[in-house]
Every structure is written in structure tokens, then in C-alpha cells.
VEXDREN-243563 format. One record per residue (C-alpha): x, y, z; residue number from 1. Coordinates in Angstrom, 1 decimal, m for minus. Layout:
REM VEXDREN-243563
NODE:c1:c2:c3:num
NODE:X:Y:Z:NUM
...
REM end
This chain:
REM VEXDREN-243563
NODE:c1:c2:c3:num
NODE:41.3:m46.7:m70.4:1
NODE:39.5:m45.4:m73.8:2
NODE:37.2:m43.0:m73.0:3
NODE:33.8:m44.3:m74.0:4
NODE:31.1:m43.0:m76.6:5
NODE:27.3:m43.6:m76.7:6
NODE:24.5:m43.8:m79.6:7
NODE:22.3:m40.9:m79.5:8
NODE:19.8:m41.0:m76.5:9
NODE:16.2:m41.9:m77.3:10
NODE:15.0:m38.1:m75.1:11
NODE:15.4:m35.4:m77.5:12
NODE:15.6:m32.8:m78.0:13
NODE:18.8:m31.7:m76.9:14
NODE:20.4:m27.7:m76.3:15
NODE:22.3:m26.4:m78.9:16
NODE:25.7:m26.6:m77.5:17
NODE:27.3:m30.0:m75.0:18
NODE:26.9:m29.9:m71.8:19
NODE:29.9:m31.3:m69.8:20
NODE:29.8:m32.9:m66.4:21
NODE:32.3:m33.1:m63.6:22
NODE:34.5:m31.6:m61.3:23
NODE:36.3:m28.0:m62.2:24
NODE:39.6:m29.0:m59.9:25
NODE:39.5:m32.5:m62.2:26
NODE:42.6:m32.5:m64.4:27
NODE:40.5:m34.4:m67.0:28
NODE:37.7:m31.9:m67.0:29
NODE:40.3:m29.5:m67.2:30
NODE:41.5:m30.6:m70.5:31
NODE:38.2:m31.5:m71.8:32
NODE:37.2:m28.1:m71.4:33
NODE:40.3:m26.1:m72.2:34
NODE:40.2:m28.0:m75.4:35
NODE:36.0:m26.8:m76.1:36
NODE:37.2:m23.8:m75.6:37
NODE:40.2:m23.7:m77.9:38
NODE:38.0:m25.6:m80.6:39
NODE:35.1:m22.8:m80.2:40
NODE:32.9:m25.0:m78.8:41
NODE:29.6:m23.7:m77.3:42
NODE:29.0:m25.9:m73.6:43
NODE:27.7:m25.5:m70.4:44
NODE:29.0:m26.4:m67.5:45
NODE:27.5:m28.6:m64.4:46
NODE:29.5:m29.0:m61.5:47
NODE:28.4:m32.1:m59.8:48
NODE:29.7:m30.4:m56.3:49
NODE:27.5:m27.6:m56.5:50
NODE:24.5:m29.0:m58.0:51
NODE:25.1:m33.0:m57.6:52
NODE:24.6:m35.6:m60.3:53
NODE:21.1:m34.8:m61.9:54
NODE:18.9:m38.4:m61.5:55
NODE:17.0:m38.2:m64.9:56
NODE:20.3:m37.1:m66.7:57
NODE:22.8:m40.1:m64.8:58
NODE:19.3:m42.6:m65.4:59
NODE:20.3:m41.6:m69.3:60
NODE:23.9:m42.1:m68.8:61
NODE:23.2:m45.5:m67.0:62
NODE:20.9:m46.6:m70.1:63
NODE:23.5:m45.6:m72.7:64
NODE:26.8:m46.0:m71.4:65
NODE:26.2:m48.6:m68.8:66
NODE:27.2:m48.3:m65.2:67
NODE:30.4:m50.1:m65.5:68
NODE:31.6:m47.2:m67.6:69
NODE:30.5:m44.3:m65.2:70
NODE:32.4:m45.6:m62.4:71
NODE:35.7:m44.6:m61.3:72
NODE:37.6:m47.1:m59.5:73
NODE:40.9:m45.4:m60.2:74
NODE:40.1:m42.3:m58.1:75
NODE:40.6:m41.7:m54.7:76
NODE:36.7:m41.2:m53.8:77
NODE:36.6:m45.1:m55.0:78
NODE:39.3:m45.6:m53.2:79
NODE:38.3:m43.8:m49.8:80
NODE:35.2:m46.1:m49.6:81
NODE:34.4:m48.9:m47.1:82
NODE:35.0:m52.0:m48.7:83
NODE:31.3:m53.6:m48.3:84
NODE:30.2:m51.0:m50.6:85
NODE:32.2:m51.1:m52.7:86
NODE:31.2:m54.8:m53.2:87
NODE:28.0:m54.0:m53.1:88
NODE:28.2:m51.8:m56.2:89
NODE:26.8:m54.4:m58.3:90
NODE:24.6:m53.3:m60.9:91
NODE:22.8:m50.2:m62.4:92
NODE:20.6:m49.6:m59.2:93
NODE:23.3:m49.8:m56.8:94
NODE:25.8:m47.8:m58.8:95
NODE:23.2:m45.3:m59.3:96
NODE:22.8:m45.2:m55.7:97
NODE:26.6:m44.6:m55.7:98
NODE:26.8:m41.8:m57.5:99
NODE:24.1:m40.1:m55.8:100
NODE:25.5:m40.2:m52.4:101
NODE:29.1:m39.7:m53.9:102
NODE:29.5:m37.5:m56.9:103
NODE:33.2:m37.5:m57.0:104
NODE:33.2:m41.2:m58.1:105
NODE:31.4:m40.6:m61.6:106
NODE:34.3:m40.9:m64.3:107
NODE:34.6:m37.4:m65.6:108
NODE:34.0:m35.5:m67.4:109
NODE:30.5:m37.1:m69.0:110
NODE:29.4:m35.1:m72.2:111
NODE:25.8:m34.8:m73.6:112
NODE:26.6:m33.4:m77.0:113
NODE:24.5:m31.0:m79.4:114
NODE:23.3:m33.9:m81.1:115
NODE:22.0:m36.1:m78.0:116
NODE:25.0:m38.7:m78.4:117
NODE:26.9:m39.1:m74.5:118
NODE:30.9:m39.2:m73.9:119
NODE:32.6:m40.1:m70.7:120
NODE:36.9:m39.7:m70.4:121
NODE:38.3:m37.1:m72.4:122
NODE:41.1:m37.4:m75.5:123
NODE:41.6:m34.8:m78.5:124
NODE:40.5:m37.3:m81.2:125
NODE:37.0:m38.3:m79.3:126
NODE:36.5:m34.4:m78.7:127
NODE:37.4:m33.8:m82.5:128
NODE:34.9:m36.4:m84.0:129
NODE:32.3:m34.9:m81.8:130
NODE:33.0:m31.5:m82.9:131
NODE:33.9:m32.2:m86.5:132
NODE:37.5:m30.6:m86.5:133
NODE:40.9:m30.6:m84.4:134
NODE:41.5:m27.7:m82.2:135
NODE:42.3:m24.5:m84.2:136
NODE:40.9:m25.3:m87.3:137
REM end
């Protein structure tokens, strides 16, 4: 799946460099910040098993992005869950309510760039139109 961009948020103002989201033992976080780092990119990092998925920040991510987007079915916390919630995960209220209790099942890693505007997935090219240049230049 594409990884999926947002319009800038409507609650500025924003820090000076991104702040990424997720997991460090995530693969995709991995990359995504192996590849700030390589590009010289300035970011902060929030680990969602230390300090849980902030509620004003993921009521953001809900309103730009949409819930459908922040939700990993793919990954074995999804996949772990009792079925009847699963089905219950519905809409923005309940999915919210999701990743609340379960932070491992936010697609990762979810990226609030310099300039307000939200990411969620990770590839080179996304990262590179964020940043304005590929890796190494």
C-alpha cells in the first residue's frame, strides 16, 4: 500500500524539524528514520511504547488522514485481536479508541513535518518531496 500524505493541519505552529511516530524495533520506522538521518534531516523521535499515542496529536491524524489510513490490519497486533473488535472498529471514535488501548496497531511510522503537513508509511520518494532532495544531496 502507498504510503499516504495529508494537507497541512489547521494547529500551527509546528517545531522546526518532523517529528516521527512509531515503534523503534519497526522495520518501516527503521528505514524512515535511517533515511532522515542520511538526508540531514532534523526529527524527534516519539515512541508510542514508552509514551503511548498522544490523543490531541492521533485526534489530528484522525482529521487529516482519516482513520482508515492509521490502521494496520496487516500487522500482527491487528491480527492478535478478538475478532468482535475488530468488527467493531468502525469509525473515527472507535478506531481512536483502538489505538489508545493498542499502540502497536497505528500504521507506522506517522510523520508531522516542519511545515505542519502529516505522512503515514514510509518510501524514499514521499520522504524526498517532504524534504526537498534525495538522500545525499
Amino acid at each position: 500500500m502507498m504510503p499516504v500524505m495529508a494537507p497541512t493541519s489547521t494547529h500551527p505552529p509546528y517545531p522546526p524539524r518532523a517529528t516521527v511516530y512509531g515503534i523503534p524495533n519497526c522495520d518501516t520506522v527503521k528505514k524512515a528514520r535511517d533515511w532522515l538521518s542520511t538526508s540531514g534531516v532534523e526529527y524527534q523521535f516519539h515512541d508510542f511504547k514508552k509514551a503511548g499515542v498522544p490523543e490531541a496529536a492521533l485526534a489530528d491524524w484522525l482529521q487529516a488522514l482519516g482513520w482508515e489510513a492509521l490502521i494496520n490490519r496487516k500487522g500482527t497486533t491487528w491480527r492478535k485481536l478478538d475478532p468482535a473488535l475488530q468488527a467493531a472498529t468502525q469509525d473515527a471514535s472507535s478506531a481512536s479508541a483502538l489505538m489508545q488501548a493498542h499502540p502497536s496497531v497505528v500504521k507506522r511510522p506517522v510523520v508531522r513535518w516542519p511545515d505542519g503537513t502529516l505522512s503515514v508509511g514510509f518510501s524514499p520518494a514521499m520522504f524526498a518531496a517532504h524534504h526537498g532532495a534525495l538522500p545525499g544531496a
